[in-house]
N, C-alpha and C positions, 0 to 999 in steps of 0.2 A: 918177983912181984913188983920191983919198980920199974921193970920194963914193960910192965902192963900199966902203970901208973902214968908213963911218960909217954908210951902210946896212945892213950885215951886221951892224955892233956894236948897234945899235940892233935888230933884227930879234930875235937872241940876246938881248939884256937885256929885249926885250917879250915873245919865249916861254917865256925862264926866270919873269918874272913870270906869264903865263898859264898854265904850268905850277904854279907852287906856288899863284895863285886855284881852283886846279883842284882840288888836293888837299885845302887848306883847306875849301871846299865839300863835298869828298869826306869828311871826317871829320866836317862840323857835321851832314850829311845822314843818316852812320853812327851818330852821337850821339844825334841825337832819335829816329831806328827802335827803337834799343835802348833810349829811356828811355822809349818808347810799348810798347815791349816789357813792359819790365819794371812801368812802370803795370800795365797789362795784367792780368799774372801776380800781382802784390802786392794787386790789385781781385779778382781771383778766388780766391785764398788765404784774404782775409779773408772773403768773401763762403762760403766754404767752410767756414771756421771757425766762424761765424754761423750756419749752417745746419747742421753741426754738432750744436753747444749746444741749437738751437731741436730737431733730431730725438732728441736722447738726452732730453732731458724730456719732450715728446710721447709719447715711448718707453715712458718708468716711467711715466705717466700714465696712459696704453693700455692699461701692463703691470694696472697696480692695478683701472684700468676690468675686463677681460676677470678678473681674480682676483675681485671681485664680485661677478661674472654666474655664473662658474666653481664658487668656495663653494673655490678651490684656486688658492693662490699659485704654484706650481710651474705651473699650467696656464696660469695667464695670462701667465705669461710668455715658457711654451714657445709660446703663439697668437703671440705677438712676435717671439720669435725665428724660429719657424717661418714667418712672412712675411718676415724678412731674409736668412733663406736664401733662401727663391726669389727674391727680389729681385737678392740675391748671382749665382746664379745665372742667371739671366737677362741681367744685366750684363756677367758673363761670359761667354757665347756671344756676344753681339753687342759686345764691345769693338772687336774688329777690322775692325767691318765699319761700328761708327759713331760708337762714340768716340774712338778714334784720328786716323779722319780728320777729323772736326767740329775738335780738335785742333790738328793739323797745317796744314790749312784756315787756322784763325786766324793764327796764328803766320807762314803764307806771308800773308796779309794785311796783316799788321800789318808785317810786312817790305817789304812792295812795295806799302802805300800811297800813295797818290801827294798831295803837299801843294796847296796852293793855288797856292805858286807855281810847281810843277812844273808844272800845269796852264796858268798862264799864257803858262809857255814854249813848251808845246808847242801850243799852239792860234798865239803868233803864229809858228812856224818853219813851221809850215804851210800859213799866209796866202801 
């Protein structure tokens, strides 16, 4: 009878342990998605900021180019703006249909990447 007592007790104290290795996992797992996440987001901000800068000077640059050719500051820059409109628009018709999901796309990627050693596991549970 106390070999069933100590079985049991033993049984309970190694699924309370593999329960809490469970969860542990389960947070270091949720930790790095979201700091691969957030790399992610903070590489594309900056990288958005950068490009940015680079198109606003390009801009006034173009602007003054097209005002040269033009002999009229106001034209040249209206040839400017009048290419970011359409551009504007044109971005906007298709946001929905392909920046959104390019978007979204990532972000499920980046969430259900799978690591090396996620990899390893399932190749040998397979074997």
């Amino acid at each position: 009878m106390e070999e069933k007592e100590d079985f049991f007790k033993e049984s309970k104290k190694a699924i309370e342990e593999y329960i809490e290795e469970r969860m542990l996992l389960f947070k270091l797992q949720s930790i790095e998605k979201a700091s691969k996440l957030i790399a992610v987001l903070f590489t594309g901000l900056l990288l958005a900021i950068l490009g940015f800068f680079i198109l606003l000077f390009l801009s006034i640059m173009l602007g003054y180019f097209f005002a040269s050719i033009t002999g009229s500051l106001y034209l040249g820059f209206g040839i400017v703006a009048a290419f970011y409109l359409i551009l504007f628009l044109v971005i906007f018709k298709i946001r929905k249909t392909v920046l959104e999901k390019y978007i979204i796309n990532t972000v499920i990627e980046t969430f259900f990447d799978k690591t090396a050693d996620e990899d390893d596991n399932d190749n040998e549970t397979k074997k």
